[in-house]
Each structure stands twice: as structure tokens, then as C-alpha cells.
N, C-alpha and C positions, 0 to 999 in steps of 0.2 A: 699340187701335182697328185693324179691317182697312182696309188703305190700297194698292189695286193701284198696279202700277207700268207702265212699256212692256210688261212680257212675263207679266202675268201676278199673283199673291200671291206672295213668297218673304219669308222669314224665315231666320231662326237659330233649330233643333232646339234645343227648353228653352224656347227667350226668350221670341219669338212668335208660331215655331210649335208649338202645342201642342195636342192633342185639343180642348180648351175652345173654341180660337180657331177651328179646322176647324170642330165643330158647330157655332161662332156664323156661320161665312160660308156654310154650307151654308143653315144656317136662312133668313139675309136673301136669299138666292138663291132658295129655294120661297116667301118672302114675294111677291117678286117675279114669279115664275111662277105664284101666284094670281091678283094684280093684272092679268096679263096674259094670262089666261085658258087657263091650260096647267095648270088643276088634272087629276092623275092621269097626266099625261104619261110617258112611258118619257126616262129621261136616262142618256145612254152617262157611262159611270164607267172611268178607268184607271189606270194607276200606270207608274213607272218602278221600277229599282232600287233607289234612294237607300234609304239607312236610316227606316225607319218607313212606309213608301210604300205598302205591303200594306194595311198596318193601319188608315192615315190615309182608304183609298180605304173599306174595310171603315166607318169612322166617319161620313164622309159618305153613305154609303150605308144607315145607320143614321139618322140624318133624314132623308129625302129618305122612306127607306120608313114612317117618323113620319109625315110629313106627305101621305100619300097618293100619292106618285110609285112611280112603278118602275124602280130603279135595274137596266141591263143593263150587267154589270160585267164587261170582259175580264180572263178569270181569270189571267192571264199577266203579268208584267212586258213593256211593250209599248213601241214608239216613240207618241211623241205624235201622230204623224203618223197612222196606222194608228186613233188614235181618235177624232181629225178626219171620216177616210174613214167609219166607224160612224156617225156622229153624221148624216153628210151621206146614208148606205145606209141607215139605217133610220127616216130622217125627225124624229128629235128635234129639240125644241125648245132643248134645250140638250147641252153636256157637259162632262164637267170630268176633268184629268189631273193626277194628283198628283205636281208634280214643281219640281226648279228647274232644271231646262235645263241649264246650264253652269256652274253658280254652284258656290262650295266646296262642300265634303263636308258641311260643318257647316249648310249650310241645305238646307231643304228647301220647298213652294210649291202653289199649287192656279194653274193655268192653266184660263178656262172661255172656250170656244165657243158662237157662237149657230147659229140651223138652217144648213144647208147645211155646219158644219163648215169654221169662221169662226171665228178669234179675235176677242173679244169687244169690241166700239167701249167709248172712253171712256165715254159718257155710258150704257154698258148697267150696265160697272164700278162706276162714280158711282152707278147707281141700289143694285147690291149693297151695297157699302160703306155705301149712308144705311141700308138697312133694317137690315142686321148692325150697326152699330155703336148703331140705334134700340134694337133687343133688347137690346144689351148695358146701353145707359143705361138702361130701364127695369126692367131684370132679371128678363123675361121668361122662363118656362121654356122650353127648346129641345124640344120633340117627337122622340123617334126609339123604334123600335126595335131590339131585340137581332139582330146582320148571322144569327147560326144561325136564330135562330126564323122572321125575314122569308124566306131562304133554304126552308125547308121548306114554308111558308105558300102558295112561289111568288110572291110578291111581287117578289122578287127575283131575273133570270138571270145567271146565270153561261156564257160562251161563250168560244173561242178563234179569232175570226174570222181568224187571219193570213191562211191561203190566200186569204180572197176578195179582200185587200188586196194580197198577191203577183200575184195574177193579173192586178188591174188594171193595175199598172204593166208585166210583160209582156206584157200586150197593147197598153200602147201606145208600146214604143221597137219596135225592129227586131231581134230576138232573131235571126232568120236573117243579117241581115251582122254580128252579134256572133259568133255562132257560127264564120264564117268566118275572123274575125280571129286568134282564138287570141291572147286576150291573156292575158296574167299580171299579175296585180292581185292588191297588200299590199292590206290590210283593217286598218283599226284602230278598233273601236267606242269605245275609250278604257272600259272595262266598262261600259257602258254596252250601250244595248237594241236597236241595228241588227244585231246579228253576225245572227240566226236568218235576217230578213226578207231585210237587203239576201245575207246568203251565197246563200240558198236560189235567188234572183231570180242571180244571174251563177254562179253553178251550172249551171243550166239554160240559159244561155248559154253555158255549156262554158268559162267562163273558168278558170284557173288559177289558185289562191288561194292565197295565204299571211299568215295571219290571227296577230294578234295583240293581246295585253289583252282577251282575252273574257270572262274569268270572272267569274263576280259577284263583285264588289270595292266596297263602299258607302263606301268613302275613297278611291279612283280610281286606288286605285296612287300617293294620295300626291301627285299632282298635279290640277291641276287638268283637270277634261271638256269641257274646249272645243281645239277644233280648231284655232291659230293655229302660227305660228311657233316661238314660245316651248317648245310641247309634241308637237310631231310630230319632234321629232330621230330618237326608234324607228324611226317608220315609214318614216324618211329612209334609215336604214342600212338598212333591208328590201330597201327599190327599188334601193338603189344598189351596195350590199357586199355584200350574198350572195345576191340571187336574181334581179338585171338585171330588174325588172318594168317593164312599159309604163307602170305608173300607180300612186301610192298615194291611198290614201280613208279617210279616217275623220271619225266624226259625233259629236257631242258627246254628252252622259250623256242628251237622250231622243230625240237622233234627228232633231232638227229642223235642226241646223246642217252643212254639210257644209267638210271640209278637205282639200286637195289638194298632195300630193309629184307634181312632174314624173319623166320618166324619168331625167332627169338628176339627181334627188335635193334639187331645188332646189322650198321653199313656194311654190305658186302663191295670191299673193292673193285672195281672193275678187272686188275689183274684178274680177279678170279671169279668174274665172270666170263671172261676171256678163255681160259681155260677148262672150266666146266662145262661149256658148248662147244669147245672143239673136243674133248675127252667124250662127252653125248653123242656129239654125230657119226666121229669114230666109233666107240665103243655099245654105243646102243641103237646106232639108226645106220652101221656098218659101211659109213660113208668111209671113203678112200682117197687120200689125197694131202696135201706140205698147209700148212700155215703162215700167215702173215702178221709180224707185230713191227710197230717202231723200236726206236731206240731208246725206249725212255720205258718200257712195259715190263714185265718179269719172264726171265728166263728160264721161269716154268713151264711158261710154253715149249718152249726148245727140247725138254728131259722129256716133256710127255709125246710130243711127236718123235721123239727116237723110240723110246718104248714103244709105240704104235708104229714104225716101221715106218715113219714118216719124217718131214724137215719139216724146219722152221726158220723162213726167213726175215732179216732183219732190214729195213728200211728207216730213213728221216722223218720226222715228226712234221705231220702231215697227210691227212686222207687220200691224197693225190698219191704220195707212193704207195698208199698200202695198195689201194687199188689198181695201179698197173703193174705190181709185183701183183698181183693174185690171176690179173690175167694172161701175166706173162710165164706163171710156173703153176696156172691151173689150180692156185691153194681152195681149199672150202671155206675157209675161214680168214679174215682179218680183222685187225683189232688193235688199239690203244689204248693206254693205260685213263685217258681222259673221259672215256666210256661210251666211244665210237667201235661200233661194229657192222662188219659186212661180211653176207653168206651166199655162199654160190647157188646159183640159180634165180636169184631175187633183182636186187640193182648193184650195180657197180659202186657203190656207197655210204656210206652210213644210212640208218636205219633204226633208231628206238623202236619202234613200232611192232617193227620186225621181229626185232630180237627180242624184246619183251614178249610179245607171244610164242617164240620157241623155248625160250626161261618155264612159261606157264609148262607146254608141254613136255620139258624134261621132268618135271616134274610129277606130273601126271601119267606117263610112263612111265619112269623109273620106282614111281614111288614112295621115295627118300625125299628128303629136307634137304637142302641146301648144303647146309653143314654137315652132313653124313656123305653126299657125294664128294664133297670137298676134301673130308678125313682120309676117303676111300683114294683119292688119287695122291693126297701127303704121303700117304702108307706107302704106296710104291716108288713114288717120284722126290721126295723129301719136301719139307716143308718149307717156303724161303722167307724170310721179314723184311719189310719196306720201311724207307722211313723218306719222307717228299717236306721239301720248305721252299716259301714261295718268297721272293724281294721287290721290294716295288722299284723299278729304276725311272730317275728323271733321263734325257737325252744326255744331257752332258756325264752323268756316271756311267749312262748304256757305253757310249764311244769311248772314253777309259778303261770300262773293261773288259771290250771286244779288242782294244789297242793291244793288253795284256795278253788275252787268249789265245789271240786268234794272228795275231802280227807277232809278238815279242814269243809267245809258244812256252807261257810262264803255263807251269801246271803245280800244285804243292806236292810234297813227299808224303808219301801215304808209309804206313808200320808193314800193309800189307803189299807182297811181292807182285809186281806190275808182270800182268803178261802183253799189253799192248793200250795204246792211246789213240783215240779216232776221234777226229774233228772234224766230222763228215758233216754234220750238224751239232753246234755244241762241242762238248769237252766230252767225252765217254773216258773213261778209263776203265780198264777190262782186268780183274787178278786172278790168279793162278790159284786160285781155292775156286775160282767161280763167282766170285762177286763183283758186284760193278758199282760205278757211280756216275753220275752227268752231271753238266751245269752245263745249261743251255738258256738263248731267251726268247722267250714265246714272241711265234707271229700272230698273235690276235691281240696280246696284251702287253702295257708298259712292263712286264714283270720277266727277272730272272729265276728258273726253274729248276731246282733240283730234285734229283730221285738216286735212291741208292733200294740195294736187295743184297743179301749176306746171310749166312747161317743162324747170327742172331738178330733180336733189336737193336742192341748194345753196338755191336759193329755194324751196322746198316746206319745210325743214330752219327756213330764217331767219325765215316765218310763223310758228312753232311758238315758236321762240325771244323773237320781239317778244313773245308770246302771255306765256312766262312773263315773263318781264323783268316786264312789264306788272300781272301777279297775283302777284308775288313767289312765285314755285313753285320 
């Protein structure tokens, strides 16, 4: 049965993801876009690297041309980002990226947008999923045709819009005070699909590059494509032991998540990349307007938009809410602690790309390091400590301890004074000093999630601890 999650469809290559299963969620997807009166519609098609990702984009595009769409399919291994921007440039009604984002080597995923080039709401998912898994229970034949034949027929385009998607994002940072800076900037796509777009883009801003893991690698170099701590040590030694760079950047396997090396060679958390681009665009590029984080992000955001005469709202973990909170209260900015961000004016989205080139140019404006804007906004807003543990759960512990949570409404006694409990997504627990904690479990991965934030490490550390004691983890 196809069952989206927070970010999308992802499976295990073999298991559940498989040709059979791509035709069946393609098919329930044009079911849908009949019902909703988008028969013959043009739908932006793309792929990342991952193993089978061609082929898989090729198969969906094979019903869709079945069923009377016109699949416009960027012929390139692309960032997911850049098929967003397509989807929102050429007016589709839908799109779809064949990819798992960050997920191991061994899976693979169909991520789908609605017009404007939008990750897709719940209840659009909900509808895919009833029609695809309807076909499947009735054993409906799937409609497509052969991707050469459609291709010749012209039913089918094949394009490589990059440029008009570089363009966009140069025209709207400040490529003349980037120019000026002369900075030197590690690059690390992790093999993954930013090298081409974001090089090309700080190229042209005369930055200094030293790039590494670009090559197509559909096992990732053996680790995992995501951006955190754990796997930017490379690009740590880049910045720090052999080429003194102002900055290191890299984006996960499609582009959408961005990760940060200070020049000191030290991970910049996404919290506080999060905030140091909404605190920039406020306070140095005199933009006006609330912010967007989930529930799992620091509430440093929140201190710095009141100080700026601004809100900061809180949504479910999930791009999909951040994104229709920002259009629904106008924010500039949204953002996740997983190192998903999106800025108004650009797409409806996530964006590495993106953001990594307005990272370059706060920099190059302002002046400062990293860590000196960062000090600058502790000094005002205080400073808060994280502390995040990840659990791996099988099915039968998941259902145990959603039984617990989320049915039975078991939460542990904390030392610290509760000012409220929200199980809106996950366990939040909210206290009356300001600090929080969650235990939540990820829609992309077999894993249970926690994050806490406090005055110290020590008590941010000891949330996380009550947490397990309490789950026997």
C-alpha cells in the first residue's frame, strides 16, 4: 500500500519501492487530477541521482502520458528545488521528484508538489494514497505508454531549464557585494545534485571554490546525504587544514537541505542558521514581516521576532506546514531544525541552493564571521543549548510506544515546572522558565526523535534523559 510520510513517498529499492508501486501512485495521482479537473494538464517530472531515479522518473512519465497528461520532464539529474521553481514557471498543476532526500542509499521515493510549487498538504497526499491503493485493491489495469514512443509522439518534453533557475536566485541576493568580498567557499554536495547549480551561481560571484564529493556516487560515498554533524567532518578539514575558507556548504542528496562549517571548522546548527537569516533580512536588508519554525526548532526564533516587532509561528514537523503557515501569515522566512529553509519571494519550499547563496551574502554584507553575528544576537536575545538523540524503532516497539503517548497520554514527571503539553505532533512539553522538550517519530525514518533547548547543556542533556529513563531507550 502507498502511504506518504512528512517528506514525501520513500521506500526500500526491491521492497516497496518498485516500478509496480511508482505506476500504481502515478496512476492514483491522474485519478485525482481528473476528479479535479486537470485532465491533459502539463506535470513537471524530475529525478535526483539515487540508483533507479532516471528510470523511475521515465515510468511515471509512462502513465501520466497513458492517461493523457504531458509529462515535462527535466532531462538532467536536478535539485528538487529547481523542480519546484518549473512546476511554479510553467503554471502546473502538479509535480513530482523522484527522490529520498537524505534517506540511505538503499531507499529510494516520489516527493509531489501542488501549483505554485508547494509541497503537497496532507489531505492532497490522503487523497493520492485512497485512489492508488483503490487501483490496487481492485486490480485495475494501470494505463501508460512506452517513455520512446510518447517522446517521439511529442506528448512528452524533455528540457534543461537550470539557467532560468540560476538566474533567479542571482537576481535576487547581491552578487556585486559578493563579488567584492572575495570569499573562499568549501562546497560539499555530498554526490548528490547542488554541485552544477549552486557552483555555477558563487562562480559568477567570483567566489573561490573548493569543492568536494561531486561525483555521481548512488551509495553516497558510503555514507549517509544529509548535512549534519555526524558527516561534514571532510568538509571541516577543507575550511580549516588546508585552504583557511570563510565558509563551508553542503546539501543533502536532492538539494533541499543545507549544512554549514563556520570558518573556524566548527557545524553550524541549523537552529542557528535559521535565525541568523531571519535576524539579516530584518535587520540588514530591512525586510518586515513573522516567521515560520516547526516544533522541534529553537525558540530563539520566537525572542528575536519579538525584539524585531515581529511573530514567530509554530507549526508540525513537516515542510508542508511551514509552507502554508508562511503563506497564510505572509512570514519571510521558514525553517526547520533539519536544515530545510524557505524565503519569500523565491518558492514555496525548501531550497539549499537558495539559502546557501544568501548565507554567502550575509556575509559579504555584513562583514562579520558567522560566530560574531551569532554572539551579536545571544547578547540581545540570550543564548539557548540543545541537546537531540535519535532511537531506531522496529514496527512492533513504534506501536508500543505510540500506544503509551499518544492513546494511554503517559508523559514522565520532569524536576522542571510544566506550563503545558501538546501532542499536536509528537509529545512537546512546554516549561515555565522557557524551555521545551519533544519526543516525536520521524515521517521519513524508522526513528524516534528527540530535541530539547534550556538555559544550560546540563538541563537541555537531563530532558532527554528523563525522556529515555521513562521509554526504556
Amino acid at each position: 500500500m502507498i502511504q506518504f510520510g512528512t517528506g514525501g513517498w520513500r521506500a526500500i529499492i526491491a521492497d516497496e519501492f518498485t516500478k509496480s508501486n511508482i505506476r500504481l501512485l502515478t496512476a492514483g495521482l491522474c485519478r485525482l487530477m481528473e476528479k479535479e479537473g486537470h485532465a491533459g494538464a502539463e506535470i513537471c517530472v524530475g529525478y535526483d541521482r539515487r540508483f533507479l531515479s532516471k528510470e523511475s522518473a521515465q515510468w511515471v512519465c509512462e502513465v501520466l502520458a497513458g492517461n493523457g497528461f504531458r509529462p515535462y520532464v527535466i532531462n538532467r539529474s536536478s535539485p528538487t528545488p529547481l523542480i519546484m521553481y518549473m512546476v511554479k514557471e510553467r503554471g502546473c498543476p502538479y509535480g513530482m521528484a523522484v527522490t529520498a532526500s537524505h534517506n540511505p542509499a538503499i531507499y529510494n521515493g516520489i516527493k509531489l508538489f501542488t501549483a505554485g510549487g508547494r509541497d503537497a498538504e496532507a489531505d492532497v497526499t490522503g487523497r493520492v494514497e485512497a485512489e492508488a491503493n483503490a487501483l490496487a485493491l481492485t486490480g485495475a489495469e494501470v494505463r501508460s505508454m512506452d517513455y520512446a514512443q510518447a517522446l517521439a509522439a511529442g506528448l512528452v518534453t524533455e528540457d534543461n531549464p537550470a539557467n532560468e533557475y540560476i538566474d533567479s536566485i542571482l537576481s535576487a541576493v547581491d552578487v556585486d557585494a559578493i563579488k567584492k568580498a572575495r570569499l573562499r567557499i568549501a562546497l560539499d554536495p555530498m554526490y548528490g545534485v547542488s554541485q552544477t547549480c549552486l557552483s555555477m551561481i558563487l562562480m559568477t560571484c567570483r567566489c573561490d571554490l573548493e569543492i568536494i564529493h561531486d561525483r555521481h556516487d548512488t551509495l553516497f560515498g558510503g555514507k549517509l546525504p544529509a548535512p549534519n554533524e555526524d558527516t561534514m567532518g571532510p568538509l571541516a578539514s577543507v575550511v580549516l587544514d588546508r585552504y583557511r575558507c570563510d565558509l563551508g556548504i553542503a546539501t543533502d542528496g536532492d538539494a533541499d537541505r543545507l549544512g554549514v562549517i563556520d570558518s573556524r571548522g566548527q557545524f553550524v546548527h541549523p537552529n542557528k542558521l535559521l535565525v541568523l537569516l531571519y535576524y539579516y533580512l530584518v535587520k540588514y536588508r530591512g525586510w518586515q514581516g513573522p516567521c515560520v519554525r516547526n516544533n522541534s526548532t529553537t525558540h530563539l526564533l520566537d525572542r528575536v521576532a519579538e525584539g524585531l516587532g515581529q511573530q514567530c509561528y509554530e507549526v508540525p514537523v513537516g515542510f508542508k506546514y511551514v509552507s502554508a503557515k508562511m503563506a497564510e501569515t505572509g512570514a519571510i522566512i521558514g525553517g526547520e531544525s533539519s536544515g530545510g529553509l524557505a524565503v519569500k519571494g523565491h518558492i514555496a519550499g525548501k531550497d539549499g541552493i537558495y539559502a546557501a547563496a544568501l548565507l554567502v551574502e550575509m556575509l559579504a554584507v555584513t562583514g562579520k564571521k558567522l560566530a560574531e553575528l551569532y554572539d551579536e544576537i545571544c547578547a540581545q536575545y540570550g543564548e539557548p543549548h540543545c541537546a537531540e538523540a535519535d532511537f531506531t524503532m522496529t514496527p512492533q516497539r513504534k506501536e508500543q510506544l505510540k500506544k503509551r503517548l499518544f492513546q494511554d497520554m503517559e508523559c514522565p514527571d520532569f524536576p522542571e515546572e510544566v506550563d503545558r503539553i501538546s501532542r499536536e505532533d509528537g509529545c512537546k512539553v512546554y516549561f515555565r522558565d522557557g524551555s521545551w522538550v519533544i519526543c516525536r517519530f520521524s515521517g521519513t525514518e524508522p526513528l524516534l526523535r528527540m530535541a530539547a533547548e534550556a538555559g544550560s547543556k546540563a538541563q537541555a542533556e537531563a530532558c532527554i534523559q528523563t525522556w529515555r529513563r521513562f521509554l526504556a531507550l
